[in-house]
N, C-alpha and C positions, 0 to 999 in steps of 0.2 A: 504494500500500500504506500501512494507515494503520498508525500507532506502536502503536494500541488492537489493534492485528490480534496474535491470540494468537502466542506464539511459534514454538510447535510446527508452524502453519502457515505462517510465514514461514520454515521451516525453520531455526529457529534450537534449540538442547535447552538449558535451562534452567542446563545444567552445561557449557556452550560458549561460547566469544564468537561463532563466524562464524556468518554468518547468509545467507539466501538465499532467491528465491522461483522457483520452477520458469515461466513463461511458459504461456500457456493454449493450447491449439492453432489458436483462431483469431489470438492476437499474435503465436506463432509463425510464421504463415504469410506476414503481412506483412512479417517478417524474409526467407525464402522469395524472396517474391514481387521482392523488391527486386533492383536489375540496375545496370550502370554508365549508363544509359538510361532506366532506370525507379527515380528515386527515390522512396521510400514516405514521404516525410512528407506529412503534412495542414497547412494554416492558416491564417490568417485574419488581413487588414491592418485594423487599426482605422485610423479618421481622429479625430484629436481637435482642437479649441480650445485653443491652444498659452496665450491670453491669459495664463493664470495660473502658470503652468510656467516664465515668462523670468525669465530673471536680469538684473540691473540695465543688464547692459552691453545686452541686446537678446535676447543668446542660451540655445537651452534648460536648462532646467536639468538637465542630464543625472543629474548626481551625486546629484539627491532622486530621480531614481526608480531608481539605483543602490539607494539605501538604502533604499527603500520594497522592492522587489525582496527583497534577502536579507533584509529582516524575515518574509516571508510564506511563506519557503523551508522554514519547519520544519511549516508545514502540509501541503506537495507535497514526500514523501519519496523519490518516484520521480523524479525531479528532481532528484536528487544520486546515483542509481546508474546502473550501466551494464552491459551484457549480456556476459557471457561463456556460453561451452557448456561440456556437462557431459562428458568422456573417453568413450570408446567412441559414444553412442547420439549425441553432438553434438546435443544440448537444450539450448535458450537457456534462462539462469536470469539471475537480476537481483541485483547483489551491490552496496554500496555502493562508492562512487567515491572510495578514499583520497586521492585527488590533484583532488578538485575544487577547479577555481576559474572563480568565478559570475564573472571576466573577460574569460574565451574563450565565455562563451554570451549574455553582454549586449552587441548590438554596436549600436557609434555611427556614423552617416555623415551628409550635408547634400546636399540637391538644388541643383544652380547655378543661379543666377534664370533665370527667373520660378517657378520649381517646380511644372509644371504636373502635372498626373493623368496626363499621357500620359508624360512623363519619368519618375513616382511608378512607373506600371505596369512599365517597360521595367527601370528598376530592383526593380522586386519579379522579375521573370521570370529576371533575371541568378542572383539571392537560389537560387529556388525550381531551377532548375538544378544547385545545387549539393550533393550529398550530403552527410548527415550522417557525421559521425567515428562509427567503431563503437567506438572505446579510449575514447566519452566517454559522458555522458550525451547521450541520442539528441532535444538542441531547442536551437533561437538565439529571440534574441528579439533584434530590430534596431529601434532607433531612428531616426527617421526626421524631422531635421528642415529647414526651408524650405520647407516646401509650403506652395502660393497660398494668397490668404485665409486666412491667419495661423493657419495650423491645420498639427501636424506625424502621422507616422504612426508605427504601431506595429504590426510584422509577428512574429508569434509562428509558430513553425516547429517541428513537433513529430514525431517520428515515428510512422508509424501503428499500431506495435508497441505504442504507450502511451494509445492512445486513438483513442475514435470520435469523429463530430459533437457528442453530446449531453454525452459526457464533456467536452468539449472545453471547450462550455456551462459546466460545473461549474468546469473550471480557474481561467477567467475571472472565477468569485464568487471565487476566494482572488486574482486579481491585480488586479480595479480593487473598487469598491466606492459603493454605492447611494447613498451622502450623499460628498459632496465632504471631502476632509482634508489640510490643511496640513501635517502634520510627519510624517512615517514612524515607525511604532511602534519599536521597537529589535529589534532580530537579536539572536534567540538561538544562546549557543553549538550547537553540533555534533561531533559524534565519531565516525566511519567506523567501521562495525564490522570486526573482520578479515577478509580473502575467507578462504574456504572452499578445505582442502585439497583438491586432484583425490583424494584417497581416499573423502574425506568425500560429493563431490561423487557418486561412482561408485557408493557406499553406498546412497545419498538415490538414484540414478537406480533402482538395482536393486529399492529399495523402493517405486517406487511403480509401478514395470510390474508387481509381483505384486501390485501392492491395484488395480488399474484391471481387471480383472472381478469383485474385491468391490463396489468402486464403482459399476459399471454395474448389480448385482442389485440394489444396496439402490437406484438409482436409481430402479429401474424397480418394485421393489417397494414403495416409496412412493409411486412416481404411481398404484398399484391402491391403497391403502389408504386415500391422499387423498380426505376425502369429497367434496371436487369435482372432482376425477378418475379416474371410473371405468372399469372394462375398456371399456365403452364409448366413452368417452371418449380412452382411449389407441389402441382400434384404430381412430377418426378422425384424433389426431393421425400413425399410420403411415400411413395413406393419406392424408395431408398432405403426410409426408414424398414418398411415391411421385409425386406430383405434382408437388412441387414441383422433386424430381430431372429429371423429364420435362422441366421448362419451362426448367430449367438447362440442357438439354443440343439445346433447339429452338436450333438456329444462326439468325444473321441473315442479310441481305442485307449487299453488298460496299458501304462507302462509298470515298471519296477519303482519309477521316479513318481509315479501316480498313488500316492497311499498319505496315510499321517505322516506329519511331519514334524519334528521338537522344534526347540527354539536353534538349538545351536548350529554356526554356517563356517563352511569350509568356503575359499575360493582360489581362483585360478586365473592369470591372464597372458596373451601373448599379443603380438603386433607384425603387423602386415603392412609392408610397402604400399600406400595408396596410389604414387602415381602409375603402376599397372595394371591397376584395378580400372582407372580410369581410362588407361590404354586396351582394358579389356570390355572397357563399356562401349566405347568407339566401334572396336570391330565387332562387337554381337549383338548390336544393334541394342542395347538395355538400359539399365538404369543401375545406377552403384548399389542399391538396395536389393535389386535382385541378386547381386553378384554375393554381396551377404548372406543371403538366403537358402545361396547355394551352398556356399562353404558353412552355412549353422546346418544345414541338412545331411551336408560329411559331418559332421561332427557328433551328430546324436546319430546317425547310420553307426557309426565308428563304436558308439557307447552298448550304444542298444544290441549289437552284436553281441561285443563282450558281454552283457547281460542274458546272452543267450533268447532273445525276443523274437518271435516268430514276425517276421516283419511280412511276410506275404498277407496276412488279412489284419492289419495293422495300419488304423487311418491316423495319423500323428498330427494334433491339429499346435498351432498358435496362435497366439493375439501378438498383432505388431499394434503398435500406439501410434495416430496420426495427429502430427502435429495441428492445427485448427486456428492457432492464432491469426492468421492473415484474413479469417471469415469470419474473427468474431470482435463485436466492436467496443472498444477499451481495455484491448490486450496485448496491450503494447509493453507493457510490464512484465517484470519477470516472475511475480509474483502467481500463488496460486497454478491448478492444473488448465489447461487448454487443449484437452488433446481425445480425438477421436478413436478407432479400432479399426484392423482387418481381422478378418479368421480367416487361416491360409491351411492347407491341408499340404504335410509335406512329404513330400516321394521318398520317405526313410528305404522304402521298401527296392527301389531303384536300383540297381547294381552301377547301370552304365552311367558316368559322372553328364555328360550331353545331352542326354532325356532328359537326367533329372532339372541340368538348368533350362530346357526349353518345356520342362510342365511349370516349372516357378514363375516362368516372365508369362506364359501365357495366363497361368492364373491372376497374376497382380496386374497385368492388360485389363481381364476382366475386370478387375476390382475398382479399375481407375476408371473405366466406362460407364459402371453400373452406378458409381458414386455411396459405395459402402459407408464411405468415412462420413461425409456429409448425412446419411440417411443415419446412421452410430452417434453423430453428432444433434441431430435432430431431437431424438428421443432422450437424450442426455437436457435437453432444454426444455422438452415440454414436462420432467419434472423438474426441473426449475421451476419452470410456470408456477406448477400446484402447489407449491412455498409448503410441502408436506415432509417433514422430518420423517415420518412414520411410512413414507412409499418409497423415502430414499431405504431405510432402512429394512423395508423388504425386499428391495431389488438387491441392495447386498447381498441376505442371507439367502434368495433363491441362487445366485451366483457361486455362494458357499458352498450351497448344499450341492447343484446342478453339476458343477464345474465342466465348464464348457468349452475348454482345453488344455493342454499336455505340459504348455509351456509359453513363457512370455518369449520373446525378442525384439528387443528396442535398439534402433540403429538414429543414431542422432548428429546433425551435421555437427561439427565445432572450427575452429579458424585453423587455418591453414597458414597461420607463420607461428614465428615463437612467442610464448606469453611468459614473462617474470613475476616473482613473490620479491618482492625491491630489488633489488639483483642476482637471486638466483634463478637460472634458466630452465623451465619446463621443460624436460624433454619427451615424458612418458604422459598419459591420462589416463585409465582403466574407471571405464563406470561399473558400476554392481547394482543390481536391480531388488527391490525384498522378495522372498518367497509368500505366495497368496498357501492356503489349507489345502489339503493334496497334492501341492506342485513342488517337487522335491529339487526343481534345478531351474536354473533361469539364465539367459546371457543375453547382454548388453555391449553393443558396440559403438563405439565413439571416434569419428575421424578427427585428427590434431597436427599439426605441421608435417604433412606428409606423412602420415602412421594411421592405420587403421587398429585402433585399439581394442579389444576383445577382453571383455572382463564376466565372468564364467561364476557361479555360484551357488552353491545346491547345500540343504538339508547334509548335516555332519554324517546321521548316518543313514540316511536313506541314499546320497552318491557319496561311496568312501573313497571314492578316484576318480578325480575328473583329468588326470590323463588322458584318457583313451579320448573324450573331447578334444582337449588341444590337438593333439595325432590326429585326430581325424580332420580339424580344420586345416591344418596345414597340409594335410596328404589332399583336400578337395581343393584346396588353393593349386599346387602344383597341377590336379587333372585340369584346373581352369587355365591356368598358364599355358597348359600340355596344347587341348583342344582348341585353343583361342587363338594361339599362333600359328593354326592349319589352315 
């Protein structure tokens, strides 16, 4: 939420101090969706070039990017509040956090030598197992230094109540920056507005269930009046919607990765040369997402083998997340989720690596024709419309209970030069996705200065080796390399 965001919309009235922001019904749900097993943060470990970062004695300099840190805090204001619910309807709202302090969310630890990637990992999974506090603001961001080759990490953990992949993106321009920089700007003061009385709160809930069907008519009566959205136009996007329900509700096939799942997470990541990928999107006529799709499709072939899984009647579905920001209006912020769905069904079963990438691009052909995302995104707004806490909160638990596929995969653009934490150099990004109830692995892939970053994560003991994943991505990469240069 930005400081520019009117008042009246941050619920705050011009003649009040307290202030507040109601949660949207898709951040609400991640709220929802979260369990003592299923925790709902997103995030993503940089690796940096520690070179510039040491202090005389040898070790990091933790305290500049302490201060680097709460300089950049008055841009991320949602980053000092914390969720409370509204009396009766129990609606998360967002009030600010009288009692913050930026030294319970900045945390410092050291790997013991050699500081390998595999110890780096085992400790990020320890990290990522542990739930966030709901009395605080809902992110850690953990320091991470002694890893090999003079490079330390930086694991940012956020909850997924406060953002998606792309936002996620945006975060990260307010915390490292394009040109390298020596001194931390100075921290501006700060001053917690009052929370808001539960009357106040009970008022503001009462008043927006009876403006959520004014909201949904003018919604819907400006999508007809839009000159580039006409009747026509809207009775395609409801039978977008209707499809896309349909394909929410196609169940998959049973994996080994498909069952309970505990709290605790192992992960895994590697990286791939993007600019081949991009030389391979040229010659096979696609999209870099399918070329993803292809190599996440060696890679659970790869597992699911080793698992011994009868992969010939074996429909392996996904949900990919579609970004939505550029069709929805005041989401220009990085705040909060904005993001749509496919459900892709993938050719695990496939031997030959050229099938399986001409079933993926013909499938997400389809998907880009039929307007999946846009119809996923539709139905996501007309319960907005109904301002009903209690239909978001069924649509969760049928998703819980239904599960209505195998596996997430989120492929998300990010900048293609190098980005700094004051003057140490980003080289690596690896995102990690949270595990949903029965989905025992999940991977997320993030492009960054030339590096296609794969970051891999599953249930401690429901995948006790996500090797045979990496192997397999990299053996589907090589058959793309192989076929692509024919």
């Amino acid at each position: 939420m930005s400081n520019d965001t009117p008042r009246a919309e941050r619920g705050e009235h011009p003649s009040s101090g307290p202030a507040f922001e109601r949660l949207s019904t898709q951040d609400s749900s991640f709220l929802m969706f979260e369990g003592r097993d299923t925790p709902m943060h997103v995030s993503a470990v940089g690796l940096f070039d520690a070179a510039l970062l040491l202090r005389e004695d040898g070790g990091l300099d933790f305290e500049r990017i302490r201060e680097h840190l709460a300089a950049v805090l008055h841009r991320l204001p949602r980053y000092r509040q914390r969720v409370i619910v509204t009396p009766v309807e129990a609606h998360p709202v967002w009030i600010d956090d009288e009692r913050f302090n930026l030294d319970y969310h900045l945390r410092h630890t050291c790997l013991p030598p050699p500081g390998s990637e595999e110890a780096l990992q085992q400790l990020i999974g320890r990290v990522l197992s542990q739930q966030l506090d709901r009395h605080k603001p809902l992110w850690e961001i953990w320091v991470v230094e002694g890893v090999c080759d003079g490079r330390f990490a930086l694991l940012l953990k956020v909850h997924h109540c406060m953002v998606d992949g792309v936002g996620g993106m945006q975060l990260l321009e307010h915390l490292l920056s394009a040109k390298p920089m020596r001194d931390p700007e100075p921290a501006q003061p700060w001053t917690p507005r009052p929370r808001p009385s539960p009357v106040r709160l009970a008022a503001d809930a009462m008043v927006a269930r009876s403006q959520a069907p004014v909201d949904a008519a003018r919604a819907l009566a400006g999508a007809v009046r839009e000159p580039r959205r006409t009747a026509e136009d809207l009775g395609r996007s409801l039978r977008a919607m209707g499809r896309a329900l349909r394909d929410g509700l196609h169940l998959p096939g049973e994996t080994a990765h498909n069952r309970r799942i505990g709290s605790h997470r192992r992960v895994a990541w590697l990286s791939l040369g993007l600019a081949e990928m991009r030389s391979l999107r040229k010659r096979l006529d696609c999209t870099v997402n399918d070329l993803v799709l292809a190599l996440v499709t060696g890679g659970v072939r790869a597992y699911l083998e080793r698992e011994g899984a009868d992969l010939a009647h074996l429909d392996y579905r996904v949900v990919i997340p579609v970004n939505m920001r550029a069709f929805r209006e005041g989401a220009e912020d990085g705040s909060g989720n904005r993001v749509s769905a496919w459900f892709v069904s993938l050719p695990v079963a496939e031997p030959d690596p050229r099938v399986r990438f001409d079933r993926i691009r013909a499938e997400t052909s389809r998907l880009r024709e039929s307007d999946a995302a846009v119809g996923m995104d539709l139905f996501t707004r007309v319960v907005e419309w109904t301002g009903s806490s209690l239909l978001t909160y069924a649509g969760v638990r049928l998703a819980a209970r239904v599960h209505p596929y195998n596996m997430i995969v989120s492929n998300v653009p990010g900048p293609q030069f190098p980005l700094h934490l004051l003057d140490a150099r980003l080289l690596r990004l690896y995102p990690q996705l949270p595990l949903f109830e029965s989905q025992g692995l999940g991977i997320a892939v993030l492009s960054y200065d030339g590096q296609l970053c794969f970051g891999i994560v599953s249930d401690w003991d429901v995948v006790q080796d996500l090797a045979p994943v990496v192997e397999g991505i990299r053996a589907a990469h090589q058959e793309l390399i192989g076929f692509g240069a024919g």
